[in-house]
N, C-alpha and C positions, 0 to 999 in steps of 0.2 A: 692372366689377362688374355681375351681372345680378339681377333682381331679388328673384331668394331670397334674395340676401347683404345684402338692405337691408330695415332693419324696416319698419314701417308708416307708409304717408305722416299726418299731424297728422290728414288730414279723413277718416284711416278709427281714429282711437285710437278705444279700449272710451270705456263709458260709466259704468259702473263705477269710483269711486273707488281700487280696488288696481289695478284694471286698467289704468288711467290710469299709475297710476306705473309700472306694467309696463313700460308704452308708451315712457314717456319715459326711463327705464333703458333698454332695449334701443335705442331712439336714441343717449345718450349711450353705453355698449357699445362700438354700433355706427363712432362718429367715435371714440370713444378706440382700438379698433384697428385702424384705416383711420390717424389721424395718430400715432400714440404707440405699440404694437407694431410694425408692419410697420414705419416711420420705422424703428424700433429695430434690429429685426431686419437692413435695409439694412447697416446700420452693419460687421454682421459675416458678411455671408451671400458680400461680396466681398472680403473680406480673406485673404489666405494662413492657412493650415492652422496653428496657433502652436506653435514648439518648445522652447518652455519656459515655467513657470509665470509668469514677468512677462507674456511677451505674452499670454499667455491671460488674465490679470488686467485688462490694460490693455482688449483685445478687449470685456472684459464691462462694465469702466467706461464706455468708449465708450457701447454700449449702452446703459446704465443711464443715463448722462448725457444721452444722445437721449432716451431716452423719457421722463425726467421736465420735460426742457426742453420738448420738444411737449406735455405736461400743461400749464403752464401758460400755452403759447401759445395752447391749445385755450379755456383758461378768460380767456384774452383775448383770444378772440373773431380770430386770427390769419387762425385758417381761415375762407371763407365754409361754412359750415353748414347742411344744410336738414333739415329732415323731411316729404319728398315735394318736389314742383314747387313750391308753391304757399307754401308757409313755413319761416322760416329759424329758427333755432336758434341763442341765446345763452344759457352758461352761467355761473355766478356761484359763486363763494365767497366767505365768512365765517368769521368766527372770532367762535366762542362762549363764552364765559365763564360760567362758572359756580362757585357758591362749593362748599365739601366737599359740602351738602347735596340738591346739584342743583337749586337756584332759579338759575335765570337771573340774572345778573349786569348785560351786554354783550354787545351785536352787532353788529360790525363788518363789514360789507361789505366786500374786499379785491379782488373783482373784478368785469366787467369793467371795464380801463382804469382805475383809479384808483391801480393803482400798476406799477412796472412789475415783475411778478412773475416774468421770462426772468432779468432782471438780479439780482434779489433771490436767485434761487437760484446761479448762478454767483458770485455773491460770497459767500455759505454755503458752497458745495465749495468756494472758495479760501480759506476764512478769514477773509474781508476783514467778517464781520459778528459780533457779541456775541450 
């Protein structure tokens, strides 16, 4: 990858409050389609030509199944990460709760590493969770 394909290292982000989030959006972007597109993409770019609608079904599950499983690999911190030389890059998720009224409720941190969220979704596609 050379380095027009790659956002801004950390110690050149704006200074700027929206610019900032710019910054770190085009980071994350940046590793969600380096692991979780192109990962995906793999899936089906070597596979035979499909001649009928199951395998082309199955071809895009595949896919589909790749890139949401590299999501939450990403958001557990699988990959090493960086934004430039100099610093690395961990991503988090939560889950928000909130009542009809939009007053905050609960917030739950769910990543990274506190749960295992590769597993949590392969047991969703299988059924195996309520």
């Amino acid at each position: 990858m050379n380095t027009s394909d790659t956002p801004r290292p950390y110690a050149e982000w704006r200074i700027a409050s929206l610019e900032r989030a710019e910054d770190a959006a085009y980071t994350f972007g940046h590793h969600l389609m380096q692991h979780c597109r192109d990962e995906a993409l793999k899936a089906v770019e070597f596979a035979a030509i499909p001649t009928s609608a199951e395998e082309f079904r199955a071809q895009v599950n595949t896919a589909v199944d790749t890139a949401l499983h590299n999501v939450v690999d990403l958001l557990e911190g699988f990959w090493p990460t960086q934004a430039g030389p100099n610093h690395r890059v961990a991503y988090a998720l939560s889950i928000c709760i909130g009542d009809m009224s939009g007053t905050a409720v609960e917030r739950i941190d769910i990543s990274p590493s506190l749960l295992d969220l590769p597993i949590g979704y392969w047991k969703w596609k299988d059924g195996e969770f309520r």
